[in-house]
C-alpha positions as CSV (number, residue, x, y, z in Angstrom):
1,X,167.6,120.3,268.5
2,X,169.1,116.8,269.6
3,X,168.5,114.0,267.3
4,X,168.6,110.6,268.9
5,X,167.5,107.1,268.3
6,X,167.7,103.5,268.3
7,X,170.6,101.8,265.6
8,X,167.9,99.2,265.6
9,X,165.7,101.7,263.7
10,X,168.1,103.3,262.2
11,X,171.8,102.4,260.7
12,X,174.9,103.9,261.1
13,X,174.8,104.5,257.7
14,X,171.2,105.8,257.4
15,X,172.1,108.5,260.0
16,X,175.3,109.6,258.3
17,X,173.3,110.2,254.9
18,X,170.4,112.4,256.9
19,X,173.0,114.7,258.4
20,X,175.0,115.1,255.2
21,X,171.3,115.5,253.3
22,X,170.4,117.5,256.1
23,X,173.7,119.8,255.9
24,X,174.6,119.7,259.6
25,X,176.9,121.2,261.8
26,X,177.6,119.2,265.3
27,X,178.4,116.1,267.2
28,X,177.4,112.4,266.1
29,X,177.9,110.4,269.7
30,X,177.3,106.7,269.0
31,X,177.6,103.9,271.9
32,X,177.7,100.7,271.0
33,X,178.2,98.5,274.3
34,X,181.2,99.9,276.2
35,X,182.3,101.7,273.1
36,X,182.0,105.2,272.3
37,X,182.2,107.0,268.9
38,X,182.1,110.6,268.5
39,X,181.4,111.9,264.2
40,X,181.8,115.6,264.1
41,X,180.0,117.1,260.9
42,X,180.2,120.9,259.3
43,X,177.7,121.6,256.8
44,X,177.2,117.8,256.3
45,X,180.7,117.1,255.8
46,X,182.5,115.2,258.4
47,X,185.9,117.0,259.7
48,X,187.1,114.7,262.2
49,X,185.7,111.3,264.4
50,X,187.4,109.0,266.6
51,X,186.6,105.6,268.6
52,X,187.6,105.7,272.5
53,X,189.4,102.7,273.4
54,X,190.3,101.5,269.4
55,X,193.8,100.8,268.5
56,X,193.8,102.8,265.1
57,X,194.9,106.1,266.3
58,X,197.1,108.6,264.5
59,X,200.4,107.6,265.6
60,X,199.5,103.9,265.2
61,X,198.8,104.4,261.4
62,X,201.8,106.4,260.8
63,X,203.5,103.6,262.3
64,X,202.0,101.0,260.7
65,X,202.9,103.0,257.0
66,X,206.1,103.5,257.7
67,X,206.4,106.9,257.9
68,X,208.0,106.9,261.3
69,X,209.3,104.5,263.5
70,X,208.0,103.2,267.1
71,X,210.9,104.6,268.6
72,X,210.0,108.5,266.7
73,X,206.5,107.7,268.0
74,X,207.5,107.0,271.7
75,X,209.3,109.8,271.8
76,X,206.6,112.1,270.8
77,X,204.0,110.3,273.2
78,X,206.5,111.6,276.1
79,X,207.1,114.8,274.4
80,X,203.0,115.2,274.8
81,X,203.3,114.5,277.9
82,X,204.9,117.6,279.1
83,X,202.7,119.3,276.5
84,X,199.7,118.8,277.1
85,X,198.1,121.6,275.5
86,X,199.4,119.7,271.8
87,X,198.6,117.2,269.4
88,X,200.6,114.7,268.9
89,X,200.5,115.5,265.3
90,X,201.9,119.1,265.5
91,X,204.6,117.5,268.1
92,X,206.1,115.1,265.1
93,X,205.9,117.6,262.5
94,X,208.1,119.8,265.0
95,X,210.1,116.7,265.6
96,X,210.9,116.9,261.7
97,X,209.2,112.9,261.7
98,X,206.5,114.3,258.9
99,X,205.0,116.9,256.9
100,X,202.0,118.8,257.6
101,X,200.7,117.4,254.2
102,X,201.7,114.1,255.6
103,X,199.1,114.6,258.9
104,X,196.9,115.7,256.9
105,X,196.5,112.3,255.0
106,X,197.0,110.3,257.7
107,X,194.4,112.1,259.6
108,X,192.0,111.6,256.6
109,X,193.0,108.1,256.6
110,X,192.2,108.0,260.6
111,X,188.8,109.3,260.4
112,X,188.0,107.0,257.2
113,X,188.7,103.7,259.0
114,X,187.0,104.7,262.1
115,X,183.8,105.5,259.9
116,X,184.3,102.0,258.2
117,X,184.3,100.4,261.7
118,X,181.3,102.2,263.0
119,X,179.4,100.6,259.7
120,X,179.6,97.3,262.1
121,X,177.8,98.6,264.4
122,X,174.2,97.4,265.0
123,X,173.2,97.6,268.4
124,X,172.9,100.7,270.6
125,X,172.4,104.4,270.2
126,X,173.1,107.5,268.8
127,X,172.7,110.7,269.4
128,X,173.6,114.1,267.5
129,X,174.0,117.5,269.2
130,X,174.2,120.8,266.8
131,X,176.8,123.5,266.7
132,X,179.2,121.4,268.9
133,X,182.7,120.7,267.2
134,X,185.7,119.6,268.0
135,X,188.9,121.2,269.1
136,X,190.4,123.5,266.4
137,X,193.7,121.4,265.9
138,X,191.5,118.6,264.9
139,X,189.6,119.9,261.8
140,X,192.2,119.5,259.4
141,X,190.0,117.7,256.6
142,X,186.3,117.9,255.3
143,X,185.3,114.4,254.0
144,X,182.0,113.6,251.7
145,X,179.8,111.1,253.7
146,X,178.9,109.6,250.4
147,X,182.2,108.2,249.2
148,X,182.5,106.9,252.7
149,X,179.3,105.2,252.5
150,X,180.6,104.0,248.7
151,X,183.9,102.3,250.6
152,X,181.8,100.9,253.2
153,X,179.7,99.0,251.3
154,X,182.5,97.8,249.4
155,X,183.7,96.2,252.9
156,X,180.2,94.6,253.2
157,X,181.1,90.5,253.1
158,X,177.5,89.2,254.8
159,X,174.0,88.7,253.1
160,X,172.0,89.3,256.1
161,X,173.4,93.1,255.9
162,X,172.5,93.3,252.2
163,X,169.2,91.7,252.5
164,X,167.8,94.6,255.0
165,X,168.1,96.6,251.6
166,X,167.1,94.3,249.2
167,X,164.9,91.8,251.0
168,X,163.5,90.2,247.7
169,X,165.0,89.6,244.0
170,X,161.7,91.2,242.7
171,X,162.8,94.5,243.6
172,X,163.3,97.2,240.8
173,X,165.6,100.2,241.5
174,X,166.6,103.2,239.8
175,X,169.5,105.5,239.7
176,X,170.0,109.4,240.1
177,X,171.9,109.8,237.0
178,X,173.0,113.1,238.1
179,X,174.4,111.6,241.1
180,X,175.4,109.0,239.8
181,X,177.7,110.7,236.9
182,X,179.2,112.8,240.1
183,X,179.9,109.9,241.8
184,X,180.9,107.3,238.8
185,X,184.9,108.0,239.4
186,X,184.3,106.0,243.0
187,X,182.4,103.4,241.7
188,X,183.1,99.7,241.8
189,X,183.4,97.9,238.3
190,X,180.5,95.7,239.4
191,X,178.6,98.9,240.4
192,X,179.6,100.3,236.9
193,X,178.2,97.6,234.9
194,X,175.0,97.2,236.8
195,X,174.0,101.1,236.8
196,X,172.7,101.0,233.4
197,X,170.8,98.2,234.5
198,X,168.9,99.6,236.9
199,X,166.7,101.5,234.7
200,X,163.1,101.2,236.9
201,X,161.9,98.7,234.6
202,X,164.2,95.7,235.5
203,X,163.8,93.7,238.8
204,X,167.0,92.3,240.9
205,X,167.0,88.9,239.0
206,X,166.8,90.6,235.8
207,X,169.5,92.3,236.9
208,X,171.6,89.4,237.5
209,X,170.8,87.9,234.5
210,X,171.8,91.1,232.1
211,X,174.8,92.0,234.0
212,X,176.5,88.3,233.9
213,X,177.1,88.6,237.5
214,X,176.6,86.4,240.4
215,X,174.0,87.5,243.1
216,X,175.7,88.1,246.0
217,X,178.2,90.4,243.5
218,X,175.0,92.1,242.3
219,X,173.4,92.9,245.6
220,X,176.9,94.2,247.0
221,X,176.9,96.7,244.4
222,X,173.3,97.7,244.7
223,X,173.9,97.1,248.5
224,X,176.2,100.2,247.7
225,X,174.6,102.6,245.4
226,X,171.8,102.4,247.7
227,X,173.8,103.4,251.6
228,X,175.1,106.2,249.2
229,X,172.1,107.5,248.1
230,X,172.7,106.9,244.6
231,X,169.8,104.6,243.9
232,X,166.2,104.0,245.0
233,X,163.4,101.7,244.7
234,X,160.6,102.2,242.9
235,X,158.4,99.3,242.6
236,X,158.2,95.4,242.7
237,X,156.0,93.9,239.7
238,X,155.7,94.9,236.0
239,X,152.2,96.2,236.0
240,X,153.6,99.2,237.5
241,X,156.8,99.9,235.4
242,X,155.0,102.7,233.1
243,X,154.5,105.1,236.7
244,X,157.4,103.5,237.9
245,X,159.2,107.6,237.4
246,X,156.3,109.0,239.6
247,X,156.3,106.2,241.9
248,X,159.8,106.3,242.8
249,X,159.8,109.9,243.4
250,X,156.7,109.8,246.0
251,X,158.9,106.7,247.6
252,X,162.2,107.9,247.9
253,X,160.6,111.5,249.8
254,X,158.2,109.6,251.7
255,X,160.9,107.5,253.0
256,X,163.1,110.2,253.2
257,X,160.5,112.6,255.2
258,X,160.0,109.0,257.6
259,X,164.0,108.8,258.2
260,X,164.3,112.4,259.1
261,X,160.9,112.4,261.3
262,X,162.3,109.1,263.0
263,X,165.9,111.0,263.9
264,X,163.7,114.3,265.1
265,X,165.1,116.3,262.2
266,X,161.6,117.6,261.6
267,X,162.4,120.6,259.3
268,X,163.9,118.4,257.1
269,X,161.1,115.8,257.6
270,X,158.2,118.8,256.6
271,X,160.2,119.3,253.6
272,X,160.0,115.6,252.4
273,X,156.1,115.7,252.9
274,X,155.1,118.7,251.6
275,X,157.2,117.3,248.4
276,X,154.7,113.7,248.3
277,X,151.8,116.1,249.1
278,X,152.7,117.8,245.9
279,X,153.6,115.6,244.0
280,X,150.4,113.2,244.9
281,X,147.8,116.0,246.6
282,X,145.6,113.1,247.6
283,X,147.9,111.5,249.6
284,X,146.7,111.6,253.2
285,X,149.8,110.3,254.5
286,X,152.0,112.8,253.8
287,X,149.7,115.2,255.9
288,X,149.7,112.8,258.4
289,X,153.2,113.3,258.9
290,X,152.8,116.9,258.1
291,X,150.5,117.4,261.5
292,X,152.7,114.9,263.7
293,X,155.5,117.4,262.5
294,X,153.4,120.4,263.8
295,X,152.2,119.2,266.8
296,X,155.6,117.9,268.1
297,X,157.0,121.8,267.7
298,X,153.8,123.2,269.5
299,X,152.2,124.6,266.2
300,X,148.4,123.5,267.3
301,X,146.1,125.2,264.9
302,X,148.7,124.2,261.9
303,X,148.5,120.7,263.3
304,X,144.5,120.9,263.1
305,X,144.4,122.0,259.4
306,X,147.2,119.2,258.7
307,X,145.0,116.1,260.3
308,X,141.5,117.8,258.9
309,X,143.4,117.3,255.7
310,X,144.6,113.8,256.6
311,X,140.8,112.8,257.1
312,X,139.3,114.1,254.1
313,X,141.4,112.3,251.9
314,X,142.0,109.0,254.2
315,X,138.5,108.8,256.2
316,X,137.3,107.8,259.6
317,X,141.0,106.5,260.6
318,X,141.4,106.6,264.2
319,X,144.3,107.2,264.4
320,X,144.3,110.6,262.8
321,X,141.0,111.4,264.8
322,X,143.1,111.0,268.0
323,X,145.9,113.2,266.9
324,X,143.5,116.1,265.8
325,X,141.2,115.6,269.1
326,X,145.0,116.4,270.9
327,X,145.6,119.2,268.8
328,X,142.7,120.7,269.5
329,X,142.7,120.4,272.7
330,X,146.3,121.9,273.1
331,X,144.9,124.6,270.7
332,X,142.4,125.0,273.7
333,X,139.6,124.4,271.8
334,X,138.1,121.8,274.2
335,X,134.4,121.6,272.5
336,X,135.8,120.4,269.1
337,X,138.4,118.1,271.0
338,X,135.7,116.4,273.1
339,X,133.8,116.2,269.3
340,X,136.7,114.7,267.6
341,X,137.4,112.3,270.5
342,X,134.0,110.9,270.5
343,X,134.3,109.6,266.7
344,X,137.9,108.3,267.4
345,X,135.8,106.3,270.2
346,X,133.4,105.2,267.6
347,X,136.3,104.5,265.3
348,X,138.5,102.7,268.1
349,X,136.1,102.0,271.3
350,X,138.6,99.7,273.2
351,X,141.3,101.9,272.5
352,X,142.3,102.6,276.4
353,X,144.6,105.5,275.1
354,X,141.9,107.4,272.8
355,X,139.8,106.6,275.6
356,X,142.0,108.4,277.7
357,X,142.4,111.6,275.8
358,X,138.7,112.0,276.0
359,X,138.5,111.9,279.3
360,X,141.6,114.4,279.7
361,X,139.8,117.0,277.3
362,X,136.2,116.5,279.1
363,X,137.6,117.0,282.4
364,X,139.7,120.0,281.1
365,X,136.0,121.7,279.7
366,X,135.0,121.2,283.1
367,X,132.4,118.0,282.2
368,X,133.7,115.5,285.3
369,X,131.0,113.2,284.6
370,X,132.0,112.6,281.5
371,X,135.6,112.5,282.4
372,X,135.3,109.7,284.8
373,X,132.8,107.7,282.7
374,X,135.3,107.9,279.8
375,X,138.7,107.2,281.9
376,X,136.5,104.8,284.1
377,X,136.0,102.9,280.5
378,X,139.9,103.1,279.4
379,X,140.6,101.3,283.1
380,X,137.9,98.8,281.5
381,X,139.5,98.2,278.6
382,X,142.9,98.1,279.3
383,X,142.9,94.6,280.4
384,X,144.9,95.3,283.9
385,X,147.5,96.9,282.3
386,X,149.3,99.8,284.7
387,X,147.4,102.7,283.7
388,X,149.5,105.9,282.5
389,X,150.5,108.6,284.9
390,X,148.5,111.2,282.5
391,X,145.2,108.6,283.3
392,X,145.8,108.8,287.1
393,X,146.5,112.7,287.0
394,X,143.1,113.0,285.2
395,X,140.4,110.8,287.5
396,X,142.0,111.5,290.7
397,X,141.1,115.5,289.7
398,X,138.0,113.8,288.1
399,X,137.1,112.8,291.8
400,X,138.1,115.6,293.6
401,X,136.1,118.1,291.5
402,X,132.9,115.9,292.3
403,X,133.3,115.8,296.3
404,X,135.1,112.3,296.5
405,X,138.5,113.4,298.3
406,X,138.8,110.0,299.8
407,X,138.5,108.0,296.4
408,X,140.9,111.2,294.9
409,X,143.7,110.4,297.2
410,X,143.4,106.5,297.1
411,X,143.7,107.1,293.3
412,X,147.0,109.4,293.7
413,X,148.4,107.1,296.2
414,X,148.0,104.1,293.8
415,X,149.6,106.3,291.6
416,X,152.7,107.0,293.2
417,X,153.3,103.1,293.5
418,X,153.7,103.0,289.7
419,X,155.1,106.4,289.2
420,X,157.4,107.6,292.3
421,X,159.1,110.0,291.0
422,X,156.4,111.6,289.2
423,X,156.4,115.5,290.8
424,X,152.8,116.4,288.9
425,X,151.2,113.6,291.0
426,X,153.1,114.0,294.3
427,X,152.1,117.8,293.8
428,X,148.7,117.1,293.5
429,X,148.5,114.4,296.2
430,X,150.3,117.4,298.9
431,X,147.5,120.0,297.8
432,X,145.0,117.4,298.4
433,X,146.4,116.3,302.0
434,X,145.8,119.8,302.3
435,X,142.5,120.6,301.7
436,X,142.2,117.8,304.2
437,X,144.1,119.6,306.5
438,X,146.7,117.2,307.0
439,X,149.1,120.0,306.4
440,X,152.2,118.5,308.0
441,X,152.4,115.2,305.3
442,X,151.1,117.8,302.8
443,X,154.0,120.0,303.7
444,X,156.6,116.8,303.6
445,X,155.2,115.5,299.9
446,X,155.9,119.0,298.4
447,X,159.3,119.6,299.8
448,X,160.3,115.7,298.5
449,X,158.4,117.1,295.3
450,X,160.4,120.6,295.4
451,X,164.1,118.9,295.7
452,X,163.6,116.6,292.9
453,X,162.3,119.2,290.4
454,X,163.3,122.4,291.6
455,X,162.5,124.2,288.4
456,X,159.4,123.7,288.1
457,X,157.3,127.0,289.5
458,X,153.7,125.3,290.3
459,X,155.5,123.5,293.2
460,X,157.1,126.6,294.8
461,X,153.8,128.1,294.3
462,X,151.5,125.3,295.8
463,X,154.1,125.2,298.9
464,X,153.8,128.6,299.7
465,X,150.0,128.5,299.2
466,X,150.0,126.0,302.1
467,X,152.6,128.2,304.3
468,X,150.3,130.9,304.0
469,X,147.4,129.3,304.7
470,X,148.8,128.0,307.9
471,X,150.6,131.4,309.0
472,X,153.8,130.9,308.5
473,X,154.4,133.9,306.3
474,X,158.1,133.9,306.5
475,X,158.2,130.8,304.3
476,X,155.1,131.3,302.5
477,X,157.4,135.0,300.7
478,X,160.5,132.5,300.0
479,X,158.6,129.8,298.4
480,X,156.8,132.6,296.5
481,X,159.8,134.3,295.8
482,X,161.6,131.5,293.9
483,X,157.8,130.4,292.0
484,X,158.4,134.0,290.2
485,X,161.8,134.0,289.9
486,X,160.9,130.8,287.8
487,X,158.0,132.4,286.3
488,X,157.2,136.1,286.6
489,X,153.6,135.4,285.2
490,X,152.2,132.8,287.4
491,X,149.5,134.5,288.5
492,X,147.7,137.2,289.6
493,X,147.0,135.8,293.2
494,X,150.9,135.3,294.0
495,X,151.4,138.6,294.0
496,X,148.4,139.6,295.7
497,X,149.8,137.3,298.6
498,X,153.3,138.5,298.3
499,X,152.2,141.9,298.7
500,X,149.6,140.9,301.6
501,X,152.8,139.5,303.2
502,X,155.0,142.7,302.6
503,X,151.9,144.7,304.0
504,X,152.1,142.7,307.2
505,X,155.9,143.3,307.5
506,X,155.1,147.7,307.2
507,X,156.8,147.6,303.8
508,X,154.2,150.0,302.4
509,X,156.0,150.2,299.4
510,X,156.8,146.6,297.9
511,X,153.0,145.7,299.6
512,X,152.3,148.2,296.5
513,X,154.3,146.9,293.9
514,X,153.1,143.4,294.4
515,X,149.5,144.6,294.4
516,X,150.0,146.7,291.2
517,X,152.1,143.8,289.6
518,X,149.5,141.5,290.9
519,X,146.5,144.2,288.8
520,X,148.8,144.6,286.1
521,X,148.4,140.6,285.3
522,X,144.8,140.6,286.4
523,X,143.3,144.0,286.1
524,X,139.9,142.6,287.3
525,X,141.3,141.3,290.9
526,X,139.3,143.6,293.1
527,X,140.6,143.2,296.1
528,X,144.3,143.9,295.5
529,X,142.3,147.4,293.7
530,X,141.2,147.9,296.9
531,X,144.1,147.1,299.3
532,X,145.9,150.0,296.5
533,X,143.6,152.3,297.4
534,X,143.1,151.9,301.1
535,X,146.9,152.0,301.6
536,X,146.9,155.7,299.4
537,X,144.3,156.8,301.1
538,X,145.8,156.3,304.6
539,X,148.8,158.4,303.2
């Protein structure tokens, strides 16, 4: 699964710790502007990155330590140019300019500093992609993320950087002694002193005081021990010092389980909340998370339990009701959906998208008049805001299931100002033109549809319903043709038309294997039963 987000939500340091927590294997792809990173990881160590376009390549720092001279480098640079298919590495240590343990430093050295750079970046994106690593010549090292985070903070010179993770002296943070003790031989002095310190029952400015140091020295430190993991908050005023242990715990997996749900790394995030469900069972938070978590990998009924759970131990919220109405109804349970949206009505009634969901999981239990009064009341309440593309998909059927085509298509055709490129609704708008036998625009609105989403089998399917309906059976078998080639189950009735087609063409035989596929999905469709036996019976 990708992983991708905003650095605006998440730092480049936050997202190194989750992979490394998260024991990775893949590509980090960060852009920043015009400039590109790449941070390959395996098992949540990193093994090589570099910047394109940044000056501190390999032969620059071997260079620039004197371990071989311009002229050495030039000469390699046109040796690789012959060479393609080598480093420039392996081309100086052939070149007798350095050692294999020497590229194997500098390389270290290479990937550190463009880490430390990337820790500057705060705008942009980034985006992970597993399994994918780089070239073999290029994993020569396996480097902790955590004593790169250590160094980086080190190089941390501005408050405003510190102060998004201390953003008040009343803070009190603890340390992971275990951790810690692995860690204590990268430590800074200042880190050193203050660890001791930082015991859950002293706040920042205690800190300062007891440690003899000056703030901005303090919060750099802590500024440190925090990117790397190696302490945590756990609480603000004294009054809760004494369940300050417990409290820090819950914390430090809830915000844990948040980081890893924000980045999509939603095993991981599970993990984290099943851990604060444990640890506090009346937590309805951490179920929350738990059914978000479930519903965003398809798991329906597990996301229903989840949100039930949520309720009972957070009440009436309407958020939750909203999330368990949709799980529901992608559970197909439509009767419990249409329930459960009624209270998150009650709970939020000028909510335009709970509003919205109602009407979605009315219309799909076949109750159009309370569809439309339900989306016709989300329109209400939206203030004039552009409706969504899921709200216009929904009345416009609304309106077509209740006899009013013209108001059906003036809906879809308002839609498709908003949403052009939106296949579903120029799908639905073609079939429509169609059952107003305006065939040819029908025809012209799927085919547009059909070249911008080929891959999508309802389209294929929906085109060749309108070719047969107008007789024009040789397209009618190739639209059909590529609909189950893209799905071999979509439905009974293809089949029963690709074998009505084959039938009409004397190919007795695949006529029968489309009817018999077509009974094999449906075993009720009667009339491809009896086009089976009329065409054995004839002999």
């Amino acid at each position: 699964m990708a992983i991708r987000g905003s650095l605006t939500e998440a730092s480049v340091p936050d997202v190194l710790q989750l992979l490394a927590l998260g024991q990775k294997t893949g590509c980090l792809s960060i852009i920043d502007r015009s400039n590109i990173a790449h941070v390959y990881f395996d098992r949540g160590n990193i093994c090589y990155a570099s910047i394109v376009n940044r000056r501190d390549r390999l032969g620059d720092i071997l260079v620039k330590n004197g371990k071989i001279t311009q002229e050495q480098l030039d000469r390699a640079i046109e040796a690789q140019a012959k060479q393609r298919d080598k480093r420039l590495g392996e081309l100086l240590i052939e070149q007798g300019a350095i050692t294999r343990e020497d590229l194997e430093h500098f390389m270290r050295i290479q990937i550190e500093e463009a880490v430390y750079f990337l820790f500057t970046w705060t705008r942009g994106t980034f985006n992970f992609e597993a399994d994918v690593l780089p070239e073999r010549q290029d994993v020569l090292v396996s480097i902790n993320p955590q004593s790169l985070l250590l160094e980086g903070a080190r190089r941390v010179d501005e408050w405003s950087l510190i102060a998004k993770k201390i953003p008040s002296l009343n803070l009190i943070f603890s340390v992971d002694r275990e951790r810690l003790n692995s860690a204590l031989s990268e430590l800074t002095e200042e880190q050193k002193r203050i660890a001791p310190l930082l015991d859950g029952t002293r706040d920042v400015s205690q800190v300062i005081e007891d440690s003899g140091l000056g703030e901005f020295d303090v919060g750099k430190a802590l500024y440190g021990l925090i990117t790397a993991g190696l302490a945590h908050r756990t609480g603000k005023s004294r009054e809760r010092r004494a369940a300050g242990t417990e409290d820090s715990r819950v914390d430090e997996h809830r915000n844990l389980g948040l980081a890893f749900y924000k980045t999509g790394m939603l095993e991981e995030a599970a993990r984290e909340f099943r851990r604060v469900a444990e640890l506090r069972p009346g937590d309805g938070g951490a179920y929350f998370y738990l059914g978000l978590v479930a519903l965003r990998e398809a798991r329906w009924q597990e996301a229903v339990e989840h949100f039930k759970e949520a309720l009972s131990r957070g009440g009436p919220n309407a958020t939750v009701l909203y999330n368990l109405a949709l799980s529901y109804e992608q559970a197909g349970q439509f009767e419990e959906a249409v329930r459960v949206y009624r209270r998150a009505v009650e709970a939020a009634p000028d909510d335009s998208r709970v509003l919205t969901g109602w009407g979605v999981a009315a219309l799909r239990r076949g109750d159009y008049a309370e569809a439309i009064e339900a989306l016709d009341r989300a329109r209400e309440v939206s203030g004039g805001e552009r409706m969504s593309a899921l709200w216009y998909w929904a009345r416009s059927l609304a309106a077509g299931a209740t006899g009013s085509l013209q108001e059906a298509e003036a809906l879809l055709r308002e839609s498709l100002q908003h949403y052009p490129d939106d296949v579903v609704l120029r799908n639905n708008l073609g079939a429509l033109l169609e059952l107003r036998d305006d065939t040819e625009q029908a025809a012209e609105l799927l085919q547009a549809a059909l070249s911008d989403q080929p891959s999508l089998p309802q389209l294929s399917k929906n085109l060749g319903d309108l070719y047969y309906r107008s007789g024009r059976y040789d397209e009618a078998w190739e639209a059909y043709q590529r609909a189950v080639k893209l799905d071999p189950h979509l439905g009974d009735d293809v089949y029963f038309k690709l074998g009505n087609i084959a039938y009409k063409r004397s190919d007795r035989e695949l006529a029968t294997a489309m009817w018999k596929k077509a009974l094999e999905l449906n075993p009720g469709h009667e009339m491809a039963r009896a086009n089976l036996e009329t065409i054995s019976s004839a002999g």
